[in-house]
N, C-alpha and C positions, 0 to 999 in steps of 0.2 A: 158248440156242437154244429157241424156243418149241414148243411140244409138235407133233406131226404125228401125231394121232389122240386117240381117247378109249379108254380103260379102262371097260370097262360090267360095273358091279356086278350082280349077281342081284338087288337091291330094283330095278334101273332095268329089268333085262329081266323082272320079273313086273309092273311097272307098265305098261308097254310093250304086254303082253299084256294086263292089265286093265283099260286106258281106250284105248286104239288101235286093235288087233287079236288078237284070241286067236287067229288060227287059221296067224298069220305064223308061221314055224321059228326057231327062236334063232338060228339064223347068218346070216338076214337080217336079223334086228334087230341083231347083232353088227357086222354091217355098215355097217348104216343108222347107227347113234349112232357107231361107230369114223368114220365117213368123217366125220362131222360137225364132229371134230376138227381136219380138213384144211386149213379155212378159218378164217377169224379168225371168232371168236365175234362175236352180231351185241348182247350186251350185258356189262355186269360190273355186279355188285351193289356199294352205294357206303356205303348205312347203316351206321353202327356196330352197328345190332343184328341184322344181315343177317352170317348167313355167306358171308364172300368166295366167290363162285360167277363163273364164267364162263356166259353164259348164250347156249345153241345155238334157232335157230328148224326143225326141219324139217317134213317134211310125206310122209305115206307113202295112197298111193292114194287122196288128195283130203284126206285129215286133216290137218290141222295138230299139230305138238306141239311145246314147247318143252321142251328139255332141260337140267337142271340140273350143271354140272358141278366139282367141287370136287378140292382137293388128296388124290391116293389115296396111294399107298404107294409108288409107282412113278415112272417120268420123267413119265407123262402122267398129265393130271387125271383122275379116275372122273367119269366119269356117274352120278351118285347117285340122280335121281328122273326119271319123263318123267311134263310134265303135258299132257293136253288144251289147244287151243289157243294162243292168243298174245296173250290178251288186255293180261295184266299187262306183258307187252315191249313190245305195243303204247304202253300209257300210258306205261311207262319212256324211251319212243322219243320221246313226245311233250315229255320235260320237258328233251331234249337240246338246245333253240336258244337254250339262253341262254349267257352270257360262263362264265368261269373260275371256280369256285368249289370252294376247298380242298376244304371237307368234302367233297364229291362228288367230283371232278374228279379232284382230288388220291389220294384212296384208291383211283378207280381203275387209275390210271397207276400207283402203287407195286401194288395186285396184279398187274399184266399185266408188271411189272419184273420179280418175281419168279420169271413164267414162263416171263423170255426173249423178250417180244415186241418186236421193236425200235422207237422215236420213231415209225416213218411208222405202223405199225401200229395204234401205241395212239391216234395224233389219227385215225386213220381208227375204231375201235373207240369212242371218246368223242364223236366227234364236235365234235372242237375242232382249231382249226387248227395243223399244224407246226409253227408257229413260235412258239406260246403252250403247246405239250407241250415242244420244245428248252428253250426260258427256265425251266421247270421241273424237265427232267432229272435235274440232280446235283442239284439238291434234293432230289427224289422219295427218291433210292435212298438219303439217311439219315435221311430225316424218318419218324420212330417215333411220331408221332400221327397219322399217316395208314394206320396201322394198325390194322384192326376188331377189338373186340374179343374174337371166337373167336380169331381168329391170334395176338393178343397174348397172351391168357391161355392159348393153347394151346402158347405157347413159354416159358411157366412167371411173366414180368415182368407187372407190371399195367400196366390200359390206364388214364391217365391222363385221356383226352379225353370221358370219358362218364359222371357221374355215378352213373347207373345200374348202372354195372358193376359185377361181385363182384369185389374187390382181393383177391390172396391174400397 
């Protein structure tokens, strides 16, 4: 089942306050990044040297901010950071009209597998068709290089698919 809110850490409600608004109350900001959850994130990070994020756009009294959201400790993902604007999901949004490709594509449909979100969700979230997420489905969910390497090395096994990476 995919998450139906966000967990907002204290590093995301004192960034919230210090590039947003200082003078919002914590329980509207509690609100604000919780409801954000509600809706399907309007991006996923895909790079191997990217920590797998679910990535929230909102916008509070004409502000724009994009919120970073990551696996917390609980059912739902933490909000970990809120940055000013939309610039970088902007770009990220621009490099979505192209075909299928593993290393992107792929990585982000096995993270959003993980958190429960079902086929129509993830080709609406990647922006890639039905029917080219279904023909990768049961793939996704055992293919283990489509997995970043915080998650890999954070589940103790090395990441195989990144040279750069620290193998333990």
């Amino acid at each position: 089942m995919r998450p139906q809110g966000l967990f907002v850490t204290p590093h995301a409600l004192d960034r919230f306050h210090e590039r947003i608004d200082p003078g919002v109350s914590d329980a509207s900001v509690y609100a604000l990044i919780a409801g954000l959850g509600r809706r399907l994130p309007d991006y996923v990070t895909f790079r191997p040297t990217d920590p797998e994020a679910l990535i929230y756009r909102g916008e509070w009294l004409g502000k724009v901010f994009t919120v970073w959201a990551m696996r917390g400790e609980g059912e739902w993902p933490a909000a970990i950071t809120v940055i000013p604007g939309d610039d970088q999901l902007r770009r990220w949004l621009s490099w979505t009209r192209e075909d299928w490709k593993p290393c992107k594509h792929g990585r982000q449909l096995r993270y959003l597998q993980k958190w429960g979100f079902s086929p129509e969700d993830c080709a609406q979230i990647i922006r890639q068709p039905l029917s080219c997420v279904l023909r990768r489905w049961e793939d996704s969910l055992g293919n283990t290089r489509w997995d970043s390497t915080v998650t890999t090395l954070g589940e103790g096994r090395p990441y195989l698919g990144n040279r750069l990476a620290v193998h333990l």
